[in-house]
N, C-alpha and C positions, 0 to 999 in steps of 0.2 A: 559671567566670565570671571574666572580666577586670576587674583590678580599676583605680575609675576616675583620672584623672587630671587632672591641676590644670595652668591656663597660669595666672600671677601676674604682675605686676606692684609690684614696690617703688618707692617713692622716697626723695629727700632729706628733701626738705621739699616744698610745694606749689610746683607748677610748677618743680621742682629737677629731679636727676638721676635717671633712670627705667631700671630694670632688668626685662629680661623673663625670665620663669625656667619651669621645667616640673617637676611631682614628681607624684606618686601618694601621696605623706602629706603634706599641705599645713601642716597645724598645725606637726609638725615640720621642716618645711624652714622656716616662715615663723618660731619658735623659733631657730633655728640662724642666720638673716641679722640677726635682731634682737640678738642674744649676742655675736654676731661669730667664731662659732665656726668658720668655715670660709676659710679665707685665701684672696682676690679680689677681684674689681669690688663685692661690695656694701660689705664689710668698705671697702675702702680711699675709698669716696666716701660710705660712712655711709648708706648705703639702707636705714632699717630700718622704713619705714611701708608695709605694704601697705596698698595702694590700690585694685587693681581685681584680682578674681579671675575664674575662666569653668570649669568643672566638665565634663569629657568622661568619654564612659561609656569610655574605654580611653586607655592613657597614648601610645599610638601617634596616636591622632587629636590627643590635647593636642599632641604633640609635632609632629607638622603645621600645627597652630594655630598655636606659639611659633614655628615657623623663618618662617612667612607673617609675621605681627606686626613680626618682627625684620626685614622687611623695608619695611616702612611708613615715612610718614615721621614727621617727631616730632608733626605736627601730628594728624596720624590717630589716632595712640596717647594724644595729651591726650584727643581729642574721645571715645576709645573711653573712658579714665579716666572721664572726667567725664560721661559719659552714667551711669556707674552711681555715680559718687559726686562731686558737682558742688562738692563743699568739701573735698577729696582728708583726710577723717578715715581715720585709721587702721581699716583691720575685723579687723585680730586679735583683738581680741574678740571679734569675730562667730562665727571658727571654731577658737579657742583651747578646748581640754576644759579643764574645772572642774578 
């Protein structure tokens, strides 16, 4: 069984800098941009609120997902934000383990 895969979404702050990203362990990817643990665009422009997530059954479709995404424009990618989270709160809690 393939195991599944995550398309995210970080930002600054509300309507700030927005990062599109792909993993297959989401808690720990979204742990590691909040830490600053890994040297890049989220670290250097401070993206540490995810904001909108999308769950594929295979990190290959995720990954088709995020290169489409990355090509939208910014206003698509607010609209897609904010359809699922219309006051851009943080959801690491949502999929952070106890």
């Amino acid at each position: 069984m393939e195991k599944a895969g995550f398309v995210y979404i970080m930002a600054s702050q509300k309507n700030g800098t927005i990062y599109i990203g792909v993993t297959s362990d989401l808690p720990k990817r979204i742990w590691e941009h909040r830490n600053d643990t890994v040297e890049g665009f989220t670290k250097k422009y401070r993206c540490h609120l995810l904001v909108w997530y999308e769950e594929h059954d295979g990190i290959e479709s995720a990954r088709q997902r995020e290169l489409q995404m990355k090509e939208w424009k910014r206003a698509w990618k607010l609209r897609e934000i904010e359809g699922l989270n219309p006051d851009w709160d943080d959801l690491y809690d949502r999929i952070a383990l106890p």
